[in-house]
Backbone as CSV, one residue per row, in Angstrom:
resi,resn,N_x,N_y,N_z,CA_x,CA_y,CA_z,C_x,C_y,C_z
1,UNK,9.389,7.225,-5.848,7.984,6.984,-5.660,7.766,5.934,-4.586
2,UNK,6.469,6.547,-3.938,6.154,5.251,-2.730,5.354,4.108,-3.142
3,UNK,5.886,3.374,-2.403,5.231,1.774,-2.856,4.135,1.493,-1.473
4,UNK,2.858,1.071,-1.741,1.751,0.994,-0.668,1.563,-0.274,-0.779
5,UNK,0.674,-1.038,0.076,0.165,-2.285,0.106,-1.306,-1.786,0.980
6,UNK,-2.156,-2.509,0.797,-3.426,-2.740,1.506,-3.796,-2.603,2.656
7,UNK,-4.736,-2.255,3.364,-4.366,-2.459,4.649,-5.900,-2.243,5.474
8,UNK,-6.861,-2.050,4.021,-8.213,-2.170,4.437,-9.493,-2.280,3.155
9,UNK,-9.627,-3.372,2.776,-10.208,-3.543,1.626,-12.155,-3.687,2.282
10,UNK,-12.836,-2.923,2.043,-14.398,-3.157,2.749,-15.134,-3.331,1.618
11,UNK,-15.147,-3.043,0.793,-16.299,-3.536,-0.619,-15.667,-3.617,-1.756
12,UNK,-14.965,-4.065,-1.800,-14.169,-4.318,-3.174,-13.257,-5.466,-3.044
13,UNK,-13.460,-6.522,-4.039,-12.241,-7.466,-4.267,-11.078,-7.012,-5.421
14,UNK,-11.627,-6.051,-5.679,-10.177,-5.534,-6.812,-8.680,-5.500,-6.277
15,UNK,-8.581,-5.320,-5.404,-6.938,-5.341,-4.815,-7.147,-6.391,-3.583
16,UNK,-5.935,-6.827,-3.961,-4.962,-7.965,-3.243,-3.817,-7.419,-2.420
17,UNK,-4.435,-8.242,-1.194,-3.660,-7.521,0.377,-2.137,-7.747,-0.051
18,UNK,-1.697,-9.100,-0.846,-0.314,-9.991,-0.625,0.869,-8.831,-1.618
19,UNK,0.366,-8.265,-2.620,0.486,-7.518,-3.663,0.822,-5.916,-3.051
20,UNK,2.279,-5.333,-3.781,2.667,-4.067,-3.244,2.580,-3.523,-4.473
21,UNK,1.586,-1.901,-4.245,1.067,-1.265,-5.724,1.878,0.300,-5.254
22,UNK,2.281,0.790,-6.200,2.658,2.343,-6.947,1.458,3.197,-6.862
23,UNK,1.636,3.846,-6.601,0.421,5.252,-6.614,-0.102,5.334,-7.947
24,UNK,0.558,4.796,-9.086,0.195,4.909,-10.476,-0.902,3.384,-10.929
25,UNK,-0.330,2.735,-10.180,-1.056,1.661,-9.810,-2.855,1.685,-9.433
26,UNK,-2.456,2.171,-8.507,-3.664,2.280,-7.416,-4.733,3.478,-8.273
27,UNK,-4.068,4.332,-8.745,-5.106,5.588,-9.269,-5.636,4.851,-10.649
28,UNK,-4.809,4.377,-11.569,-5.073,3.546,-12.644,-6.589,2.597,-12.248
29,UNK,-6.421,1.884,-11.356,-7.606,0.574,-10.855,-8.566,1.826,-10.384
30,UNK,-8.200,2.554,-9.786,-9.337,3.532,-9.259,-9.709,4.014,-10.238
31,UNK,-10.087,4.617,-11.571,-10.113,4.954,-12.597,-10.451,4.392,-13.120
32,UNK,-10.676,3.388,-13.269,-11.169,2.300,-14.236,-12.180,1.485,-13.518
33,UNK,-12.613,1.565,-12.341,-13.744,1.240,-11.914,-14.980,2.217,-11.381
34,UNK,-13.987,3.887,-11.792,-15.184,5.336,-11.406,-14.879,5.256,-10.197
35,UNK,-13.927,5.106,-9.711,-13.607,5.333,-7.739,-13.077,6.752,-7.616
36,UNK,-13.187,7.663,-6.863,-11.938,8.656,-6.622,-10.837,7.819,-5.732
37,UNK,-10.021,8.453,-5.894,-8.869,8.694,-5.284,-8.378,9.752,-4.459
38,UNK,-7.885,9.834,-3.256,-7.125,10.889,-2.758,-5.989,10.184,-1.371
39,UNK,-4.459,10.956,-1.545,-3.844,11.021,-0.621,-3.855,11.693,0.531
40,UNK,-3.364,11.082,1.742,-3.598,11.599,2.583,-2.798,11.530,3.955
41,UNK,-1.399,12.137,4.218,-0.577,11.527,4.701,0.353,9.879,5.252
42,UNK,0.884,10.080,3.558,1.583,8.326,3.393,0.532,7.587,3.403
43,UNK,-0.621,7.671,3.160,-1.739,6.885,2.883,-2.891,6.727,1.473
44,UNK,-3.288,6.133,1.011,-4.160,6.532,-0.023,-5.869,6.024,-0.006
45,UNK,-6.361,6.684,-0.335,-8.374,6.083,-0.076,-8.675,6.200,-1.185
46,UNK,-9.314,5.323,-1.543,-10.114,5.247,-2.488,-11.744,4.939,-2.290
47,UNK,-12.589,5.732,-2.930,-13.786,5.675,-2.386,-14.866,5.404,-3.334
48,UNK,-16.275,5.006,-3.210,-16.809,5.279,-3.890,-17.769,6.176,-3.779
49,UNK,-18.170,7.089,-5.397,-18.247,8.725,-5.693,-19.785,8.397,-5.074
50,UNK,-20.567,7.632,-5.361,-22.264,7.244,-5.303,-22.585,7.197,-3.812
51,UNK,-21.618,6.483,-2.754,-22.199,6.126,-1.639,-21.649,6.837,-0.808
52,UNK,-20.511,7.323,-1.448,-19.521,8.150,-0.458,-18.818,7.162,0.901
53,UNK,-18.478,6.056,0.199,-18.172,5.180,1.353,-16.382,4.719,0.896
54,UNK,-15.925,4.357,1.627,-14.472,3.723,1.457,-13.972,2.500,1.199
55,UNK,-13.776,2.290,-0.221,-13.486,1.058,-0.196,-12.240,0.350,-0.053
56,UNK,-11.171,1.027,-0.284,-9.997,0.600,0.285,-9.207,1.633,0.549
57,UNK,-8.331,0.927,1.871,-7.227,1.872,2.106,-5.767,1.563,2.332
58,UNK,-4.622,2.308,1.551,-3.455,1.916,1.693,-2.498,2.842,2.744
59,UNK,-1.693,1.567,2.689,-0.312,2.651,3.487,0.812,2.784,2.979
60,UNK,1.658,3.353,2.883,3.395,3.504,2.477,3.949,2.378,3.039
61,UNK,4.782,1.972,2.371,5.735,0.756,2.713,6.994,0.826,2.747
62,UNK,7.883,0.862,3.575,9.638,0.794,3.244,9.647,0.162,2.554
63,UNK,10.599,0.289,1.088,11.243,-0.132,0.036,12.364,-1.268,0.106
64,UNK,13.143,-1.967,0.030,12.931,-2.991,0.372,15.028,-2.490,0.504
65,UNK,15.598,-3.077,1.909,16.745,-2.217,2.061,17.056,-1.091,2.736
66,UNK,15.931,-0.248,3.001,15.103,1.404,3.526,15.429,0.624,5.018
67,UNK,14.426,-0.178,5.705,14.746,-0.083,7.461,15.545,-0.745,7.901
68,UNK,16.277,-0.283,8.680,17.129,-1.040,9.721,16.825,-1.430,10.886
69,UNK,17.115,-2.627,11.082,16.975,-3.485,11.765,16.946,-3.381,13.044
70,UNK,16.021,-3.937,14.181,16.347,-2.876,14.866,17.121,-3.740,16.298
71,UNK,17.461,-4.547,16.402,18.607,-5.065,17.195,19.423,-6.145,16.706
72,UNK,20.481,-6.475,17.807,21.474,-7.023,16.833,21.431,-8.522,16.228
73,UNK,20.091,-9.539,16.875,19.961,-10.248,16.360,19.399,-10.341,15.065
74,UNK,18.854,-8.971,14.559,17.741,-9.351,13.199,18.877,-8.892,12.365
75,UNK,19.718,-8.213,12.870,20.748,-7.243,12.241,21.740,-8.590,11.513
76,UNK,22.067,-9.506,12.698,22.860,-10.974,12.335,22.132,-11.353,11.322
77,UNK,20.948,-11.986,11.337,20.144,-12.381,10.313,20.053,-11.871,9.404
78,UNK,19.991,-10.476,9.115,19.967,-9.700,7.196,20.955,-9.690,7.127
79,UNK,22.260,-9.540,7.726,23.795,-9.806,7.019,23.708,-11.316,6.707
80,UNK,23.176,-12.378,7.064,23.188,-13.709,6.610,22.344,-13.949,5.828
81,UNK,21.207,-13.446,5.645,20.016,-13.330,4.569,20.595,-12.552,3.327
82,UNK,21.381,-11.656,3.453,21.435,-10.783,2.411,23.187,-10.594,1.800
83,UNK,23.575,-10.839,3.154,25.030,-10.660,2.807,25.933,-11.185,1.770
């Protein structure tokens, strides 16, 4: 499962940019405040049904380990960060 984070909150303080949410996550809070939900390539919207407006939007996130690095200094650094 993909893990999203925030990446456009316009009328809603319910989600927190700093915070990485689950699709089970995100539909749950949407649901419980009467929002729809829909995906939409590696992305998710949530809207509201009354105004037809958007109140937040997420993106997919690499999982943590997933990207590589992409030259050899950052590459030095996560073998010393992580190694």
């Amino acid at each position: 499962m993909a893990d999203y984070r925030l990446t456009d909150r316009k009328f809603s303080r319910q989600w927190r940019r700093s915070k990485v949410y689950t699709e089970r996550e995100i539909r749950r809070l949407a649901k419980k405040r009467g929002l729809e939900f829909f995906v939409r390539k590696g992305s998710i919207h949530v809207t509201d049904p009354k105004t037809k407006q958007t109140v937040a939007n997420f993106q997919a996130v690499a999982a943590v380990g997933e990207a590589a690095p992409d030259n050899e200094r950052t590459r030095t650094l996560a073998a010393l960060r992580f190694g």
